[in-house]
C-alpha atoms as an extended CHARMM CRD file, in Angstrom:
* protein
*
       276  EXT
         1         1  UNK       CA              0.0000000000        0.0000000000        0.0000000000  PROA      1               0.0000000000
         2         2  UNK       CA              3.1170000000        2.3680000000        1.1070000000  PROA      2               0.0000000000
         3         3  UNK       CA              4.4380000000        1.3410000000       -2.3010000000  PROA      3               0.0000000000
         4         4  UNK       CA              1.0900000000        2.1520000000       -4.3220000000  PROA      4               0.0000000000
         5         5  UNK       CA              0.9930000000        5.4040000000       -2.5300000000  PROA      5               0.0000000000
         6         6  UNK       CA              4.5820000000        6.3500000000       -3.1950000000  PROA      6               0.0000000000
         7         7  UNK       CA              4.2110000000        5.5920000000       -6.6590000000  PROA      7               0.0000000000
         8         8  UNK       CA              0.5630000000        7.7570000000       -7.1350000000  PROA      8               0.0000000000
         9         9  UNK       CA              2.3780000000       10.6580000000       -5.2150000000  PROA      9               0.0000000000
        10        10  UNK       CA              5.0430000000       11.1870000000       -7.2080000000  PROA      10              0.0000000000
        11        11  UNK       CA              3.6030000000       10.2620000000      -10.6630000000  PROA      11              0.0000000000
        12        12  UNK       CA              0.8480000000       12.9850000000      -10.1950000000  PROA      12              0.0000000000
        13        13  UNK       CA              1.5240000000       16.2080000000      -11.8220000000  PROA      13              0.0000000000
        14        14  UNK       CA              2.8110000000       19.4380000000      -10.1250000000  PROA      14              0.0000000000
        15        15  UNK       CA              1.2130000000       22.7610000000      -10.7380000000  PROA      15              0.0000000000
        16        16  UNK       CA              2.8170000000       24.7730000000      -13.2830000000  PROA      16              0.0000000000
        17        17  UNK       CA              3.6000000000       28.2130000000      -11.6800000000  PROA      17              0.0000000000
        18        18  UNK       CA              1.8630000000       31.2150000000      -13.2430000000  PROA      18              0.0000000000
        19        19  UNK       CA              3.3920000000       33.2170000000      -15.4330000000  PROA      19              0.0000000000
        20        20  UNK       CA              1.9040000000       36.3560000000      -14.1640000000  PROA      20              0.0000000000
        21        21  UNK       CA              0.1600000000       39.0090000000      -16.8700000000  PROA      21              0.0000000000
        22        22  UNK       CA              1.5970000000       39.9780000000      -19.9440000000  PROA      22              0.0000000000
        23        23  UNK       CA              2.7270000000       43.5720000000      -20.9560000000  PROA      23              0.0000000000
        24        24  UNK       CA             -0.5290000000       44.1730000000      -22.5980000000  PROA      24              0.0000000000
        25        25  UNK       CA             -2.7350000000       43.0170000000      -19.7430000000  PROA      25              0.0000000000
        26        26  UNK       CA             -0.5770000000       45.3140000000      -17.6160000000  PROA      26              0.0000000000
        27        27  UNK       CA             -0.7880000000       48.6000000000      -19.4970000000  PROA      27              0.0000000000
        28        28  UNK       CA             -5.0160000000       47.8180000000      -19.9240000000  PROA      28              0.0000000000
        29        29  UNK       CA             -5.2680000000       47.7790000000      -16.7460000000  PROA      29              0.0000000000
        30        30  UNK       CA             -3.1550000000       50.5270000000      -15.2260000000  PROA      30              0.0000000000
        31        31  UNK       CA             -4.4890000000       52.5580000000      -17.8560000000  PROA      31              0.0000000000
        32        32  UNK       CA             -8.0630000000       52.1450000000      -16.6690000000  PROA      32              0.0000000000
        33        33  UNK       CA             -6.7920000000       52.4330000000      -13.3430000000  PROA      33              0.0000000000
        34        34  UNK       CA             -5.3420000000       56.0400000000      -13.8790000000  PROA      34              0.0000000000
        35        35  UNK       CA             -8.8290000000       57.1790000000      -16.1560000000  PROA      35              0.0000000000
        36        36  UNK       CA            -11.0160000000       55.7720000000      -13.2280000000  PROA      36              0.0000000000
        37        37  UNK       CA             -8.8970000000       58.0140000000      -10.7360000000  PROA      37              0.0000000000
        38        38  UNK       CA             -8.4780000000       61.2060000000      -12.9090000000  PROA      38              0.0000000000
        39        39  UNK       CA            -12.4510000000       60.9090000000      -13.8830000000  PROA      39              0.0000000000
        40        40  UNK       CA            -12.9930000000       60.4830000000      -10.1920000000  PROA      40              0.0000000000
        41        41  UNK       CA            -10.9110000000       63.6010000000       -9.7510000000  PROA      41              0.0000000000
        42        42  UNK       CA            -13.2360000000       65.8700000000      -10.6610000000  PROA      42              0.0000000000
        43        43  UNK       CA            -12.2360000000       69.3080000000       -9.0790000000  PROA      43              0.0000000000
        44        44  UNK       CA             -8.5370000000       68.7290000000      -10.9000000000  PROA      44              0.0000000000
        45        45  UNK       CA            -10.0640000000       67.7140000000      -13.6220000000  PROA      45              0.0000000000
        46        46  UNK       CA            -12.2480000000       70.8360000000      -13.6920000000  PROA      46              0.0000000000
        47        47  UNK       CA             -9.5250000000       72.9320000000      -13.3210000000  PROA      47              0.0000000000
        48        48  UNK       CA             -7.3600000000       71.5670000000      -16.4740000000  PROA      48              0.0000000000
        49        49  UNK       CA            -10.1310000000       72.6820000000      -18.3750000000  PROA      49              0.0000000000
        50        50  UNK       CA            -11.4550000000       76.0090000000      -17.0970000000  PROA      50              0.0000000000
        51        51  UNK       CA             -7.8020000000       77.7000000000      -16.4060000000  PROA      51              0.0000000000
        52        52  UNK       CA             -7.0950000000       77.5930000000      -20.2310000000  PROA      52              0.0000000000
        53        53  UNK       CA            -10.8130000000       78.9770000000      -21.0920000000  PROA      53              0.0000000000
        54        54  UNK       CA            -10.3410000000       81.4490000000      -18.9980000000  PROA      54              0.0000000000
        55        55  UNK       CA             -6.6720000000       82.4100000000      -20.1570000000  PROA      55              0.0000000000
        56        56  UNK       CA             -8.4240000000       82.1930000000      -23.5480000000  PROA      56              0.0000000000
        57        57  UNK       CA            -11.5040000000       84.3640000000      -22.7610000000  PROA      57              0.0000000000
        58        58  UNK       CA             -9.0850000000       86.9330000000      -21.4360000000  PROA      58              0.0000000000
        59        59  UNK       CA             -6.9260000000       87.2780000000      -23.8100000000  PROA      59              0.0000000000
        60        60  UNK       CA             -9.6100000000       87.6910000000      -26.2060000000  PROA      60              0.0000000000
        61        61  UNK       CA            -11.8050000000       90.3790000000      -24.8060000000  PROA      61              0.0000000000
        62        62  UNK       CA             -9.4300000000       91.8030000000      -22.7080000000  PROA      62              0.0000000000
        63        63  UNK       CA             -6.0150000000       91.9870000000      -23.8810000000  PROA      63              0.0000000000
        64        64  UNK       CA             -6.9910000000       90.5950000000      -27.9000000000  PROA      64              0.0000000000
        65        65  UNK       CA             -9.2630000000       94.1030000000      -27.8630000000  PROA      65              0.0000000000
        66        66  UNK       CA             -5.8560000000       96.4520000000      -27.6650000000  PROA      66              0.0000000000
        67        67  UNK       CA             -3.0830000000       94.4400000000      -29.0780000000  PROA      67              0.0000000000
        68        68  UNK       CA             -5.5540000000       93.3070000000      -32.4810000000  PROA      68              0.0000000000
        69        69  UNK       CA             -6.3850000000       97.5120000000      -32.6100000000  PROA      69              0.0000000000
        70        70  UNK       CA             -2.7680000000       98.1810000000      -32.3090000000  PROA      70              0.0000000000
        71        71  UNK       CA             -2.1940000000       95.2820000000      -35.1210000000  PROA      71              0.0000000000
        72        72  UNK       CA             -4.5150000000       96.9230000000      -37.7660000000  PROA      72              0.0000000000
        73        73  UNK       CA             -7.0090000000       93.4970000000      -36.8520000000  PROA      73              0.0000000000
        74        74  UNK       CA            -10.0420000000       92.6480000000      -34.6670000000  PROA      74              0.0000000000
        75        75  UNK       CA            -10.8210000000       90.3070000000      -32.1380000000  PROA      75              0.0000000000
        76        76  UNK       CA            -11.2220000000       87.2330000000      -34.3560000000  PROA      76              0.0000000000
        77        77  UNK       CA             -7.8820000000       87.6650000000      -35.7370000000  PROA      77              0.0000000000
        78        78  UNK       CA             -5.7280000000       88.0180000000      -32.6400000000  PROA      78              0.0000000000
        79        79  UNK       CA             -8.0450000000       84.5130000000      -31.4620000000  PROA      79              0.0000000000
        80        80  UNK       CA             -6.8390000000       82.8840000000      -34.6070000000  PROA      80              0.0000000000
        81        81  UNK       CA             -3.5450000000       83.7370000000      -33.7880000000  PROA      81              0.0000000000
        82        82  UNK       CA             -3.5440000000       82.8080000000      -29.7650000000  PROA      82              0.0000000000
        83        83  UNK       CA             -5.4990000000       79.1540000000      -30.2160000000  PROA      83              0.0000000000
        84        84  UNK       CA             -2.4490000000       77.0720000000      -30.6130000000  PROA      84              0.0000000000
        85        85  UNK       CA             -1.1480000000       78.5850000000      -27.7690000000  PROA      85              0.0000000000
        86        86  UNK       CA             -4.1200000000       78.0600000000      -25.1990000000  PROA      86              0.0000000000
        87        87  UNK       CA             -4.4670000000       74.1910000000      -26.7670000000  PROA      87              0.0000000000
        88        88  UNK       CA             -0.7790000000       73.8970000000      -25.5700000000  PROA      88              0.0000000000
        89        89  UNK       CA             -1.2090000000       75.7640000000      -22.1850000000  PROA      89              0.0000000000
        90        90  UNK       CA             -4.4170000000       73.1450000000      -21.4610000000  PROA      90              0.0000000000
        91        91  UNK       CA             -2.1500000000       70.0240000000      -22.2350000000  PROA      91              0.0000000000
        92        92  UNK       CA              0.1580000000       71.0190000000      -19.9980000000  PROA      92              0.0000000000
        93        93  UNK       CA             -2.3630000000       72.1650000000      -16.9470000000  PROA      93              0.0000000000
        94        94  UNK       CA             -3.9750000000       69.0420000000      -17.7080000000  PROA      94              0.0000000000
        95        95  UNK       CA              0.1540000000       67.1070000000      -17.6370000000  PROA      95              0.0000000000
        96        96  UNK       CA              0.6820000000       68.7240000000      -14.7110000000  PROA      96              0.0000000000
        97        97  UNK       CA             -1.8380000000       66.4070000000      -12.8080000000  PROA      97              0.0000000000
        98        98  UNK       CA              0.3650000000       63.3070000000      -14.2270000000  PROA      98              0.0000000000
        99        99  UNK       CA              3.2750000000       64.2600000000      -12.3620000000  PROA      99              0.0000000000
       100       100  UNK       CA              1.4750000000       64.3880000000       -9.0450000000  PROA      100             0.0000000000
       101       101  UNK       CA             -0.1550000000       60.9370000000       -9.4610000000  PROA      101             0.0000000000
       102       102  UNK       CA              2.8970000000       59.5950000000      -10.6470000000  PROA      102             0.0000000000
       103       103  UNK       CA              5.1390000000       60.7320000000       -7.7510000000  PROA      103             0.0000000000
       104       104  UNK       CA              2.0650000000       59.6320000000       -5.4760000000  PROA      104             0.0000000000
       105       105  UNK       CA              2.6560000000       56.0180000000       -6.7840000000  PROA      105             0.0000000000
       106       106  UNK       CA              6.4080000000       56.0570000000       -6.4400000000  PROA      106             0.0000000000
       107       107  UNK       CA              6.8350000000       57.6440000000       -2.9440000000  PROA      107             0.0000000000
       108       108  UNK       CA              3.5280000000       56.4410000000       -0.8130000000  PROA      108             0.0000000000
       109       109  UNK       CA              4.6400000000       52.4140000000       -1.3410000000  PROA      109             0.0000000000
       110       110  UNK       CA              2.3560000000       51.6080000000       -4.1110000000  PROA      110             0.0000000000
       111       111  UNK       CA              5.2380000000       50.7090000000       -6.4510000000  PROA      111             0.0000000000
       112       112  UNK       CA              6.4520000000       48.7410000000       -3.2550000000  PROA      112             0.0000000000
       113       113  UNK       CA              3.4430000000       46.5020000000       -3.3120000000  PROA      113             0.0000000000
       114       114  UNK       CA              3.8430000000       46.0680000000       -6.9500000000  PROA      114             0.0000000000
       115       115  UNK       CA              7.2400000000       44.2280000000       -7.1290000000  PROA      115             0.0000000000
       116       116  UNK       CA              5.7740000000       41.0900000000       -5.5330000000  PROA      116             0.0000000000
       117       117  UNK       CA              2.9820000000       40.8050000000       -8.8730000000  PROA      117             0.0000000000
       118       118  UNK       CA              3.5540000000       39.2950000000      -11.3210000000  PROA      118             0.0000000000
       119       119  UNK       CA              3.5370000000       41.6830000000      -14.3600000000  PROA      119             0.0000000000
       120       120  UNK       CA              5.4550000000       44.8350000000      -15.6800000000  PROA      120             0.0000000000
       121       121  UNK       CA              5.8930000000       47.3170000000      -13.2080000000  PROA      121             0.0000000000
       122       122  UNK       CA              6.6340000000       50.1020000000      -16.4730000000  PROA      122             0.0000000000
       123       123  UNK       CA              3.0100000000       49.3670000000      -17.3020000000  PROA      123             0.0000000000
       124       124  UNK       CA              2.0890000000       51.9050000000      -13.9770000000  PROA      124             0.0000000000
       125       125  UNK       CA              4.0170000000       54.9140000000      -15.8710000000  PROA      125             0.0000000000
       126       126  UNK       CA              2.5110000000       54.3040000000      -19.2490000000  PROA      126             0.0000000000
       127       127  UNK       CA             -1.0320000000       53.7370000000      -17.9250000000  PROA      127             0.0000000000
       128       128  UNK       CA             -0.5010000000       57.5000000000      -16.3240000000  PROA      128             0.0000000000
       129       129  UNK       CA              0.7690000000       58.5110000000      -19.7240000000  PROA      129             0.0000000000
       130       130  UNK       CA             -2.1390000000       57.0020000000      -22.0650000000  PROA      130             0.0000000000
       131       131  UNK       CA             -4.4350000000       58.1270000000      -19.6220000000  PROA      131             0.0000000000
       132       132  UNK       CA             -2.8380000000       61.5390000000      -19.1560000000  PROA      132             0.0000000000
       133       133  UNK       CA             -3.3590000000       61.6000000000      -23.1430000000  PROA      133             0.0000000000
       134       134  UNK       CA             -6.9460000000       60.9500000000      -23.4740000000  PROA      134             0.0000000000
       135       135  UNK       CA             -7.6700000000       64.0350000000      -20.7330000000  PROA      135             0.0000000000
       136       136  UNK       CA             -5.3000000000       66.2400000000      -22.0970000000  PROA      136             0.0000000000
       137       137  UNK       CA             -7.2990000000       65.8360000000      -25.5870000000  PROA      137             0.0000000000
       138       138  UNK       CA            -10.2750000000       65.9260000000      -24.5350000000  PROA      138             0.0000000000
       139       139  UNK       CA             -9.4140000000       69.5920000000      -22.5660000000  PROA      139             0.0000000000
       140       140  UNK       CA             -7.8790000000       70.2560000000      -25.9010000000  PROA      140             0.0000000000
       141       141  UNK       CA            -11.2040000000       69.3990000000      -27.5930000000  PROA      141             0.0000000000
       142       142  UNK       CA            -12.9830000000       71.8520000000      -25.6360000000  PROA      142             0.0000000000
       143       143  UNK       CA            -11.0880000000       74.3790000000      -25.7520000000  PROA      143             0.0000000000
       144       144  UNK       CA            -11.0900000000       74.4990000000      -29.4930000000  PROA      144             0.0000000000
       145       145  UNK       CA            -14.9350000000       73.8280000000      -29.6910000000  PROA      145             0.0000000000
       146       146  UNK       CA            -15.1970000000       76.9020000000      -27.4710000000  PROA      146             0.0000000000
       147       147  UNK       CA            -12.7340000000       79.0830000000      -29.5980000000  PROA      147             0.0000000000
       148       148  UNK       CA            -15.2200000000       78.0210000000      -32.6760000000  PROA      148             0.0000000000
       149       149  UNK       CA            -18.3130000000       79.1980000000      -30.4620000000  PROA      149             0.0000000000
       150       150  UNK       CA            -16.3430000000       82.6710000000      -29.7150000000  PROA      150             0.0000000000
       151       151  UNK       CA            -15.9800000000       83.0890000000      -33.9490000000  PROA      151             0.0000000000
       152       152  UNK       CA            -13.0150000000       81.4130000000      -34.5400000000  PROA      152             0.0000000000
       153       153  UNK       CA            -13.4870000000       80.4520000000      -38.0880000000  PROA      153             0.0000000000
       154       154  UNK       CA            -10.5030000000       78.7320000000      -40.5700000000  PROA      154             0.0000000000
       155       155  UNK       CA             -9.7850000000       78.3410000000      -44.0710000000  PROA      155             0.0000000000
       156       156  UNK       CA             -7.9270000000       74.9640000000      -43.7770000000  PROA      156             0.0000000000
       157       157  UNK       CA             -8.5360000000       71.9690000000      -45.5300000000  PROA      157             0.0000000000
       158       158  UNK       CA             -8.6460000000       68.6380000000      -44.1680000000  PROA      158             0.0000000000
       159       159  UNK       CA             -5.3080000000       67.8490000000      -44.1890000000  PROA      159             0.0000000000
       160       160  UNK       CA             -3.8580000000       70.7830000000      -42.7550000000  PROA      160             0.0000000000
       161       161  UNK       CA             -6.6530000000       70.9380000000      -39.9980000000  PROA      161             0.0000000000
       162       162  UNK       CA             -5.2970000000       67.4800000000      -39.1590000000  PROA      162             0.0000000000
       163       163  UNK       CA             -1.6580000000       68.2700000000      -39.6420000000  PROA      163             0.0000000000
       164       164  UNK       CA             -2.9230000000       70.9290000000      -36.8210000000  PROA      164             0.0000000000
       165       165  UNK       CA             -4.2200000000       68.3800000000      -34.8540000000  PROA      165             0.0000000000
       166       166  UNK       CA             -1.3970000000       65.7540000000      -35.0330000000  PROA      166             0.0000000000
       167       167  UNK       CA              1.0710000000       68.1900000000      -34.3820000000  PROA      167             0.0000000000
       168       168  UNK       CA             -0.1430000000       69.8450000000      -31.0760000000  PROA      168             0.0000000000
       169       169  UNK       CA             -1.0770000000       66.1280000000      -29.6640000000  PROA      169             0.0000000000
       170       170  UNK       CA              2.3290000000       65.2180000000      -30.2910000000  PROA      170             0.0000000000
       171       171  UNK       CA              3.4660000000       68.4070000000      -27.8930000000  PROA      171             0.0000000000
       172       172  UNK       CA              0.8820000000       66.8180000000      -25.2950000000  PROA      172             0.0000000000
       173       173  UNK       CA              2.5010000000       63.3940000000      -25.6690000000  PROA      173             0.0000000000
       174       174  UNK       CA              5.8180000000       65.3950000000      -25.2650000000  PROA      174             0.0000000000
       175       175  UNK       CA              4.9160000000       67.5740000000      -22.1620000000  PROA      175             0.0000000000
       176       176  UNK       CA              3.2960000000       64.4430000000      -20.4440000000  PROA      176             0.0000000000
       177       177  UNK       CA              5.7370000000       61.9130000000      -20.3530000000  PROA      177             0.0000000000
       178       178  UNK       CA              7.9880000000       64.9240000000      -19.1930000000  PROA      178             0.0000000000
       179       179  UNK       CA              6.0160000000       65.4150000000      -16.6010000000  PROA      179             0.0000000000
       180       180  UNK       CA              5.6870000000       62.0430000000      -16.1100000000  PROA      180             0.0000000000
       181       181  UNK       CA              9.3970000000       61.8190000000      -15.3800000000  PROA      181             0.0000000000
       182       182  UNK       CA              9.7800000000       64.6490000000      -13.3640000000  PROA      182             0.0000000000
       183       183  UNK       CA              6.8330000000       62.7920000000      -11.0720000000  PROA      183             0.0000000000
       184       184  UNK       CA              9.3480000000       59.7840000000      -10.8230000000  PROA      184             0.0000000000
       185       185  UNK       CA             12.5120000000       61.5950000000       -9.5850000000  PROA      185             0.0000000000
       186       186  UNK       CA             10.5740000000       64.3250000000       -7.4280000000  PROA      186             0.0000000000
       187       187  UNK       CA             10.5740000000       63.3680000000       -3.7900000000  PROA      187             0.0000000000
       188       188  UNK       CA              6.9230000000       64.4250000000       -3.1490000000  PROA      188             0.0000000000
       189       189  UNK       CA              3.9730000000       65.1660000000       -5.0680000000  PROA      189             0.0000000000
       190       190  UNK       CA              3.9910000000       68.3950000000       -3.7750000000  PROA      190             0.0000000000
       191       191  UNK       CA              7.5660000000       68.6400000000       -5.3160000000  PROA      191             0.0000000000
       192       192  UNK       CA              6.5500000000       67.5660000000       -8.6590000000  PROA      192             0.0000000000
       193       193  UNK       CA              3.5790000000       69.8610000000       -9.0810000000  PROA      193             0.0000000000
       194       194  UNK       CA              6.2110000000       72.6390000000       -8.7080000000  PROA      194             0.0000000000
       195       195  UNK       CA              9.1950000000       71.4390000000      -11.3080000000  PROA      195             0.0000000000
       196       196  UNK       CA              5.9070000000       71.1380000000      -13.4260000000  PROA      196             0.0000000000
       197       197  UNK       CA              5.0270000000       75.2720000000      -12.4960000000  PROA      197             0.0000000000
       198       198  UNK       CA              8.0550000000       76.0330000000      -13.8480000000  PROA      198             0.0000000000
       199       199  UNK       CA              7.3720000000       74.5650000000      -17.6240000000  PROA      199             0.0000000000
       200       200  UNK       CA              3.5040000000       75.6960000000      -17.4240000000  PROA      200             0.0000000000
       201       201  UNK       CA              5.2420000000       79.3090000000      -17.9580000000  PROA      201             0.0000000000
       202       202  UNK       CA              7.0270000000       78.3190000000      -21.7560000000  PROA      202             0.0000000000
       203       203  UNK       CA              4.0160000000       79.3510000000      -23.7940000000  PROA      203             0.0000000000
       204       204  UNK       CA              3.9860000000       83.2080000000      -22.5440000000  PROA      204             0.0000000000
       205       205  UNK       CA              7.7580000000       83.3750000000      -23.3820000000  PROA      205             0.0000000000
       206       206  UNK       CA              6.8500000000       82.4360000000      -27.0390000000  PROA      206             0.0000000000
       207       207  UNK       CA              5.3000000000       83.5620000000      -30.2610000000  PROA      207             0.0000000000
       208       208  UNK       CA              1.8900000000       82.1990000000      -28.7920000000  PROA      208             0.0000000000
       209       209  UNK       CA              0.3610000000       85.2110000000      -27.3000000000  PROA      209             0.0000000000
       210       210  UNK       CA              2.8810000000       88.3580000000      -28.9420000000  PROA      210             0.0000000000
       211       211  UNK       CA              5.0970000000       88.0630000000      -31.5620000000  PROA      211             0.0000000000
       212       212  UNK       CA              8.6850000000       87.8610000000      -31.0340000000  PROA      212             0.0000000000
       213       213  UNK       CA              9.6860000000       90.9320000000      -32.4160000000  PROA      213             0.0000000000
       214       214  UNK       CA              7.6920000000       93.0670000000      -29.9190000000  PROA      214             0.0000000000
       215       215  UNK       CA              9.5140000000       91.4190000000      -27.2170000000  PROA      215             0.0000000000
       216       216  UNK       CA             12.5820000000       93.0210000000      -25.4840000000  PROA      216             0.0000000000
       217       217  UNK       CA             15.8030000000       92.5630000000      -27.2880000000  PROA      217             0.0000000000
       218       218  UNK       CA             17.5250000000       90.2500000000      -24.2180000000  PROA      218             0.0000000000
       219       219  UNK       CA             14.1660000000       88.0090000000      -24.4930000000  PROA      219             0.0000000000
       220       220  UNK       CA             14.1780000000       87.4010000000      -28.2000000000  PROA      220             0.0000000000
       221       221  UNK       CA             16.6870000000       84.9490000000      -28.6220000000  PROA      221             0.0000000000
       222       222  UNK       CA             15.2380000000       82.8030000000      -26.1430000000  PROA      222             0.0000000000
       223       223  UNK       CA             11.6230000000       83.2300000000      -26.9290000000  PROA      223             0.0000000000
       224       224  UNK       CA             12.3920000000       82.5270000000      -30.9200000000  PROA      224             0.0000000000
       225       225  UNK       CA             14.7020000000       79.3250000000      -30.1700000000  PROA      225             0.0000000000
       226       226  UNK       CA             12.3320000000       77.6060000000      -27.7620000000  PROA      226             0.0000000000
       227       227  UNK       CA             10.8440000000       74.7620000000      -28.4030000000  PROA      227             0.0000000000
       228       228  UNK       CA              7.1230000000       75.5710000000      -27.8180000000  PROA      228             0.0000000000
       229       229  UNK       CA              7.7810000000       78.6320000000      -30.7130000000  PROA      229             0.0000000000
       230       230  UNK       CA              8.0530000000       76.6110000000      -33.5480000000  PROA      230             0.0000000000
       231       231  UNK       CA              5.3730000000       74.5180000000      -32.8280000000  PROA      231             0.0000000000
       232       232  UNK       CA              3.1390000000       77.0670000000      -32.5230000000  PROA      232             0.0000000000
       233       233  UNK       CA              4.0380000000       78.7240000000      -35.3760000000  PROA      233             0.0000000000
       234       234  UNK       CA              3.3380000000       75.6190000000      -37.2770000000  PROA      234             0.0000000000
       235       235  UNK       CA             -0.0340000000       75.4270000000      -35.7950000000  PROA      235             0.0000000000
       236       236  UNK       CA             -1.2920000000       78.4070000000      -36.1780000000  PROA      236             0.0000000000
       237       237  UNK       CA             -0.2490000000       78.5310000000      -40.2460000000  PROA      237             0.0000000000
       238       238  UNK       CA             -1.9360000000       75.5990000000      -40.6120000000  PROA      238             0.0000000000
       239       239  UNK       CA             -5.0360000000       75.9580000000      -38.6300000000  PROA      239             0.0000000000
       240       240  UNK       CA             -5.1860000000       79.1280000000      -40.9620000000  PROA      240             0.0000000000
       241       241  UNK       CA             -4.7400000000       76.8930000000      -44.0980000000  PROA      241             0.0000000000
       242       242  UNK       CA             -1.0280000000       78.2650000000      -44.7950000000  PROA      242             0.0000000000
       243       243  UNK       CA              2.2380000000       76.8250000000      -45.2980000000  PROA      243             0.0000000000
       244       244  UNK       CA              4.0280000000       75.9340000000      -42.0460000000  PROA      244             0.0000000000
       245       245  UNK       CA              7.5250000000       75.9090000000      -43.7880000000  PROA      245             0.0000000000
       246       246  UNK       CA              9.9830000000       74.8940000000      -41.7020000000  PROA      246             0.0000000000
       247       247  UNK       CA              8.7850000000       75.5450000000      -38.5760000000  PROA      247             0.0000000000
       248       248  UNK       CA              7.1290000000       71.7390000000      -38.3810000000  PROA      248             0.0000000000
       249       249  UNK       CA              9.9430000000       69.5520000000      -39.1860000000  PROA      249             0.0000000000
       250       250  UNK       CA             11.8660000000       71.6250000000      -36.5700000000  PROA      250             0.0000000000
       251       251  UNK       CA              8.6550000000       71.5240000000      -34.0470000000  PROA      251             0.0000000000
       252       252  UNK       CA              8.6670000000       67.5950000000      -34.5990000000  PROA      252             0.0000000000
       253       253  UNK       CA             12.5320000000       67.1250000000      -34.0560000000  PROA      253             0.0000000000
       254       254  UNK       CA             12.4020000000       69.2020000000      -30.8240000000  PROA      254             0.0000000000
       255       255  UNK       CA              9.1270000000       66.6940000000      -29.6980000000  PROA      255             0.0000000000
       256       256  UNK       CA             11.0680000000       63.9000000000      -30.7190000000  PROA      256             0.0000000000
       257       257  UNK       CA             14.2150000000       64.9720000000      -28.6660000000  PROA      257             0.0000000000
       258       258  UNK       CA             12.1440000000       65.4480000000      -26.0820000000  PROA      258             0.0000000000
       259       259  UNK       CA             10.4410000000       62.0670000000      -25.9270000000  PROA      259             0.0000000000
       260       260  UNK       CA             14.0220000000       60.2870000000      -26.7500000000  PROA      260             0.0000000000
       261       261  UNK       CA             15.6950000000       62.2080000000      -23.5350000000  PROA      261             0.0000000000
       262       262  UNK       CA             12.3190000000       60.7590000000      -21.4320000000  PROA      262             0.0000000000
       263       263  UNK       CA             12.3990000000       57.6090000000      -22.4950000000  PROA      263             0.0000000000
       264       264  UNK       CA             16.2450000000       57.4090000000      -21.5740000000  PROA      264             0.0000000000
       265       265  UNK       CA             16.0830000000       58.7870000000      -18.1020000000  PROA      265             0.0000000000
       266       266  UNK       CA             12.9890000000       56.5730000000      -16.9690000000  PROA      266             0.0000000000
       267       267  UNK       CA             14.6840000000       53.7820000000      -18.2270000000  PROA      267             0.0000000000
       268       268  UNK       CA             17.5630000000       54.5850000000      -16.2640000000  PROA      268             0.0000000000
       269       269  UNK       CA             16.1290000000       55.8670000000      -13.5390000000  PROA      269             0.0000000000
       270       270  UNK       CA             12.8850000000       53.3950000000      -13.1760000000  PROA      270             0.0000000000
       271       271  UNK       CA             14.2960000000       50.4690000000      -12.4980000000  PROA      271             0.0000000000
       272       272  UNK       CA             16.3620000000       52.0900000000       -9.3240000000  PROA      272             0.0000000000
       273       273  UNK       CA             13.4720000000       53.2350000000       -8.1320000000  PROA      273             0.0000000000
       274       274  UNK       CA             11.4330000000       49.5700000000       -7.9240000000  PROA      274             0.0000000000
       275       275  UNK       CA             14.7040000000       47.9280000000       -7.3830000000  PROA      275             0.0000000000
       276       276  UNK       CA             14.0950000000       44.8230000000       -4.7860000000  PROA      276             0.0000000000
């Protein structure tokens, strides 16, 4: 009997260990995660969207009144020229919120918890960062459908509209996995919403709300070499169905820079941080 059992025990198969979830599973569901949060979220949520109305509704009836009559224009023009500008501004109020959520994760033992499951622990930053996208477009969809509401008319066709389109959503994607970095290294989440302050300010010290020329002469270097200037400039010629020129190539290399130098230092940095 000793014999028969011996034999049964060992002959019986052992469990095959799991192999936890995939990268796939991993992004779906940290994604959802961070849209369930940032929907729940609705006062910062609120905010991402009304601070760049209101930048837009002021410097339409308040300042676009003076510097359009100055211009030779009217109202409608000098909204035509700030649009690209306020779409920007909203992507990165609405970034901004990554970084906090991120450093959240990575300093209040979340990503602690994580390293005994069995999946991708990257998957937590790009859920932030797809989800980060999908608010930051939808402010940006808002704002424009409000600009259209306040006159803002364009002679564009398709393909430039979208050219529009594609190139200030790449400037989101840029600006939030930025600021999706910056919420990895910052100690706090208090810390990270202020390195974030610092590049909300970019699109005033550009061609987005005054041209460069008007500027002082010890600003204008800066404010026509940044990156945020030439893609502006490349949205607002083609929202206005004109010829970008060079300004998008060099608007795209500066995104794609940008994304390169992100990538690099979260893959340096990231594994440190969830290191065992």
């Amino acid at each position: 009997m000793s014999v028969a059992t011996t034999v049964s025990r060992t002959s019986s198969p052992r469990p095959t260990p799991s192999q936890g979830a995939g990268f796939l599973t991993g992004l779906k569901v940290f994604t959802a995660r961070s849209l369930k949060h940032s929907f729940r979220d609705a006062e910062s949520l609120l905010m991402a969207v009304m601070l760049p109305l209101m930048l837009m509704l002021i410097f339409t009836f308040i300042f676009g009144e003076s510097i359009a009559a100055g211009q030779g224009g009217d109202r409608g023009d000098y909204l035509a020229y700030v649009l690209p500008a306020i779409a920007l501004t909203a992507a990165g109020f609405g970034a901004s919120y990554t970084a906090v959520v991120v450093s959240n994760d990575m300093t209040t033992g979340f990503m602690n918890r994580l390293r005994t499951m069995p999946f991708p622990s990257v998957t937590v930053l790009l859920g932030h960062t797809a989800s980060s996208m999908v608010r930051n477009l939808l402010a940006t969809a808002v704002v424009v459908a409000v600009a259209f509401a306040l006159g803002f008319r364009t002679e564009a066709s398709v393909m430039q509209f979208s050219g529009a389109v594609g190139l200030i959503a790449l400037w989101i994607l840029v600006i939030t996995v930025v600021f999706a970095v910056l919420g990895m290294v910052a100690g706090s989440a208090e810390a990270a919403s202020g390195y974030g302050f610092i590049l909300l300010f970019l699109p005033y010290v550009s061609s987005g709300f005054a041209p460069v020329e008007t500027m002082p002469g010890w600003l204008r270097g800066f404010a026509g070499y940044q990156p945020m200037t030439p893609v502006i400039d490349a949205s607002r010629a083609l929202l206005n169905g004109q010829a970008p020129g060079s300004e998008w190539w060099i608007g795209v290399l500066w995104c794609a820079g940008f994304i390169a130098a992100a990538v690099w230092l979260a893959a340096a940095i990231f594994p440190r941080k969830v290191a065992r």
